[in-house]
C-alpha positions as CSV (number, residue, x, y, z in Angstrom):
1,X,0.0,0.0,0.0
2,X,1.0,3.6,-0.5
3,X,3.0,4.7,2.8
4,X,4.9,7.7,4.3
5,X,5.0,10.9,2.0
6,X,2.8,9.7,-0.3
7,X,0.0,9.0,1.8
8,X,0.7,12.0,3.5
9,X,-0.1,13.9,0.7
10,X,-3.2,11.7,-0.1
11,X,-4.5,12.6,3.1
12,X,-4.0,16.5,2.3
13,X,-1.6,16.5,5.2
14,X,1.2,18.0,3.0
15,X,1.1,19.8,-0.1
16,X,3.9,18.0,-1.8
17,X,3.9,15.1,-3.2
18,X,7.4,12.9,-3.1
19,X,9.1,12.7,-6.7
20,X,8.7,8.8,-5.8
21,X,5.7,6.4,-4.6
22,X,6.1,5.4,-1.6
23,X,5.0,1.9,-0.6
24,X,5.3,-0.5,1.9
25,X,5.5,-4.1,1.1
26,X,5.3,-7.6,3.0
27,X,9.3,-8.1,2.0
28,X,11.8,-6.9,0.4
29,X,12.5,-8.9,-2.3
30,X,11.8,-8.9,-6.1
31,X,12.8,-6.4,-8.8
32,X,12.8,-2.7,-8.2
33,X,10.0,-0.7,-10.2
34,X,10.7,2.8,-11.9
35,X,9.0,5.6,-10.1
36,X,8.3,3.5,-6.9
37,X,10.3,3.9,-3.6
38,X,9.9,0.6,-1.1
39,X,9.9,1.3,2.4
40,X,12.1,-0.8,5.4
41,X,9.6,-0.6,8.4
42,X,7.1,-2.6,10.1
43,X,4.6,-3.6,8.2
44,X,1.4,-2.2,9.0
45,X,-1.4,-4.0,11.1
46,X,-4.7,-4.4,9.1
47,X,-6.2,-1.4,11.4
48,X,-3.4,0.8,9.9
49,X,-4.5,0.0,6.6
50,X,-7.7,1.6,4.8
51,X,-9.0,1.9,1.0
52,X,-9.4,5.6,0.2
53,X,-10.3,6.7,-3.2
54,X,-10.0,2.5,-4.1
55,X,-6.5,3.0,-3.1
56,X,-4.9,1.0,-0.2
57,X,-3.0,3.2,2.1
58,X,-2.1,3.7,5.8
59,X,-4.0,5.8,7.9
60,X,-3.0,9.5,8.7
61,X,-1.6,8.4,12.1
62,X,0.4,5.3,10.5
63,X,1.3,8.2,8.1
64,X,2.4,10.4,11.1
65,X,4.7,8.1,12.7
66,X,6.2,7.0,9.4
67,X,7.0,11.0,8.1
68,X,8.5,11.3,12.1
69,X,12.0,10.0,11.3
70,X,11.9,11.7,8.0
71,X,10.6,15.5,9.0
72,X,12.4,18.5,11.6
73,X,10.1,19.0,13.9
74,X,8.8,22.1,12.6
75,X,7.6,20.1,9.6
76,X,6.2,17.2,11.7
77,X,3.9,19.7,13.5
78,X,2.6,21.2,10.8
79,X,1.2,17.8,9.7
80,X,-0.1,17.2,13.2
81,X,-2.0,20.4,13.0
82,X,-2.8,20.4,9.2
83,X,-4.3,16.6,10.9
84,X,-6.0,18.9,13.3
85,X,-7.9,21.0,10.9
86,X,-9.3,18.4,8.8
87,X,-10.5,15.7,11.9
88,X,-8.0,13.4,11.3
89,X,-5.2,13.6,14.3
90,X,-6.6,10.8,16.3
91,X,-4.5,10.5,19.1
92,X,-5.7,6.7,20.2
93,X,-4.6,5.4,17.2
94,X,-1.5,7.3,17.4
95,X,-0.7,6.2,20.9
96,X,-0.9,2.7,19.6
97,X,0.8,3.5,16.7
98,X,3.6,4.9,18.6
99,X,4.0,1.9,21.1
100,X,5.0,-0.4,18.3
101,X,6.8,2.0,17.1
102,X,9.6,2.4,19.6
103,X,13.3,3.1,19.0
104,X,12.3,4.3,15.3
105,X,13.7,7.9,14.5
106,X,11.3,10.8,15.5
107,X,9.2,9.4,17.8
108,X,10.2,11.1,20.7
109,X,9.6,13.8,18.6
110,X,6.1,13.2,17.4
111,X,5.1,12.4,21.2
112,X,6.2,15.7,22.4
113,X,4.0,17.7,19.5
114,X,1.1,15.1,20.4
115,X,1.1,16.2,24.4
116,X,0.2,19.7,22.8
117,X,-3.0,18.0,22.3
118,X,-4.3,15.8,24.8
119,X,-7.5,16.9,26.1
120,X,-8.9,15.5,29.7
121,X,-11.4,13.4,27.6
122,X,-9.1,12.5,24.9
123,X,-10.6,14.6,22.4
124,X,-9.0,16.3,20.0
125,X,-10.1,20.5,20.3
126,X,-11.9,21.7,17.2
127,X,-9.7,24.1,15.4
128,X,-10.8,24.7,11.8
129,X,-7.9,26.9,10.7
130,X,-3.9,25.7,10.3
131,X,-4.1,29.3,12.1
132,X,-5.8,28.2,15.1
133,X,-4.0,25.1,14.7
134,X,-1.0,26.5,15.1
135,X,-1.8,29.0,18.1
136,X,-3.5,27.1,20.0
137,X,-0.9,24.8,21.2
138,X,1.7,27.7,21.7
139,X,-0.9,29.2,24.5
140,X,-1.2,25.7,26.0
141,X,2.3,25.2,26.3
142,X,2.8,28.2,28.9
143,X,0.4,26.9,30.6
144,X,-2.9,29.0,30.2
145,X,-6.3,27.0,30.3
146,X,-7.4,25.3,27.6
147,X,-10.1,27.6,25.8
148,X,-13.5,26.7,24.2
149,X,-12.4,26.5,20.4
150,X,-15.0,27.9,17.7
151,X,-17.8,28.1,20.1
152,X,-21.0,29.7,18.9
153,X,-22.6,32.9,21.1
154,X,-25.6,34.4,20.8
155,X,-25.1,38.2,21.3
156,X,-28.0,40.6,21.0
157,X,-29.9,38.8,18.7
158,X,-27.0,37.2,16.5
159,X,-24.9,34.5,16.6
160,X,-21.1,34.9,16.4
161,X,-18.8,31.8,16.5
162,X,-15.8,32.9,18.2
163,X,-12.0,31.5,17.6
164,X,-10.9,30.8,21.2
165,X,-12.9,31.7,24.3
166,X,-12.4,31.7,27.9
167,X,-15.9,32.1,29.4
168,X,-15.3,32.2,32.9
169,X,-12.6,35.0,31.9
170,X,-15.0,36.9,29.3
171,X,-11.9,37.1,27.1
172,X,-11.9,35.9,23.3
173,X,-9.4,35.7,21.1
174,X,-9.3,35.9,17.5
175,X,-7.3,34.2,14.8
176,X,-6.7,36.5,11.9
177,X,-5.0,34.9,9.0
178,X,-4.3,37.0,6.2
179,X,-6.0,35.0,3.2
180,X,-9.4,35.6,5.7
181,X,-9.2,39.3,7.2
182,X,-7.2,41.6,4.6
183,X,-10.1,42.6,2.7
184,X,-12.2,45.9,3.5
185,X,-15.3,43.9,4.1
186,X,-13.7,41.4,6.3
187,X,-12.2,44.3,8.0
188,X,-15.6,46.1,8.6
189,X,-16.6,42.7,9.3
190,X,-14.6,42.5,12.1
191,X,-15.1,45.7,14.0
192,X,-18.7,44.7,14.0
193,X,-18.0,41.7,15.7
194,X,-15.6,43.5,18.3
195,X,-18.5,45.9,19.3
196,X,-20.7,43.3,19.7
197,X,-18.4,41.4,22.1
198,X,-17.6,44.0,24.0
199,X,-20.9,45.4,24.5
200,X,-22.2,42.2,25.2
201,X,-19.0,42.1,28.6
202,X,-16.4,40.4,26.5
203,X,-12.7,41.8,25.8
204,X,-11.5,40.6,22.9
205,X,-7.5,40.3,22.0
206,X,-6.8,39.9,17.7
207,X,-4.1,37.7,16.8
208,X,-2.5,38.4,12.9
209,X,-0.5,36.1,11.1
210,X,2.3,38.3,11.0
211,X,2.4,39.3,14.7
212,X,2.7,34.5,15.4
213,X,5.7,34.7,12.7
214,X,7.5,37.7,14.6
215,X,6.9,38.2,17.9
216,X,5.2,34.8,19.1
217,X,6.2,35.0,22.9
218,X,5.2,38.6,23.6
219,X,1.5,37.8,21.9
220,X,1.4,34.5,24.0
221,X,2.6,36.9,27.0
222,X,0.0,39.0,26.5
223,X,-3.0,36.8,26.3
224,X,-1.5,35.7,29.3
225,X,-1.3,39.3,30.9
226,X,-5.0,39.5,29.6
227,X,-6.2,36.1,31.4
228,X,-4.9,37.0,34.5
229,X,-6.6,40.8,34.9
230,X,-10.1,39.4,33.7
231,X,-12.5,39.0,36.2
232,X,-14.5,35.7,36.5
């Protein structure tokens, strides 16, 4: 079956796709094909094997631990939260995955990134943006509560769903990627939905894309700053 990058990228967890086809195979022997690159692991256990688009192929978190020993870590967590977005990082299958996995290259690695998302009830919180994906583990990290992700208020007669919230803190705040919030409308858009939080008893703290690239700890310090001086 199609394995490591290639699956990766059949998943939509990467957008490139490997200048070979990877596959995994029972064994290692017979002739090598042009185009097709076999790999040397374990071979996967029938649960780590599905037919998607009437292709056999691992699963996103056989995927995972096989792109571990092959990605930096930067790289490997932007699959875990591109997996994220699109409801497909389960972590139970992962934690099994990982276990049979020991001693292969990355999986320390992987493990760390994958404690970024453990939940009390194992469940996995509902970003919907590689944005979100990517700031909501940076806030957990320091140590500030887990928020409410996309949660839906109803505010003076409308209904807002809101990037992060911290209820018993009246704080929100919002993910503002660039492809999403540069326009004029989104803009206007956007101050709407501030006044409306606010006057409704909510502070609200905007996050841009820009501001995570450059100056990552002072925004997390700030949310932090703002968590802290909000009453309950």
């Amino acid at each position: 079956m199609i394995s490591h990058g290639t699956a990766a990228a059949f998943w939509d967890l990467r957008d490139r796709w490997p200048p070979l086809v990877d596959v995994t195979v029972p064994c290692q022997t017979g002739r090598k094909i042009d185009g097709i690159r076999c790999r040397r692991c374990r071979y996967p256990n029938p649960e780590e094997i599905v037919i998607r688009r009437g292709v056999a192929c691992t699963t996103p978190a056989r995927a995972l631990v096989d792109m571990a020993g092959l990605l930096g870590v930067l790289s490997l967590r932007r699959m875990v939260e591109r997996a994220a977005v699109l409801k497909l990082l389960d972590i139970g299958a992962l934690d099994i995955a990982l276990a049979q996995a020991k001693g292969r290259r990355g999986v320390r690695a992987l493990g760390s990134i994958l404690d970024e998302w453990r939940t009390p009830d194992d469940t996995v919180p509902d970003v919907r943006s590689v944005f979100e994906a990517l700031v909501l583990p940076r806030l957990l990290s320091v140590g500030l509560a887990r928020p409410a992700c996309n949660q839906v208020l109803r505010l003076g007669g409308e209904e807002l769903t809101v990037d992060f919230l911290w209820q018993g803190r009246r704080l929100v705040v919002e993910t503002d990627g660039a492809q999403t919030h540069a326009t004029p409308v989104a803009f206007q858009r956007d101050r709407w939905r501030d006044q409306l939080l606010v006057a409704s008893g909510y502070r609200v703290a905007r996050v841009t894309w820009d501001q995570m690239k450059r100056e990552l700890e002072s925004v997390v310090a700030r949310i932090s700053h703002a968590l802290e001086h909000s009453g309950e």
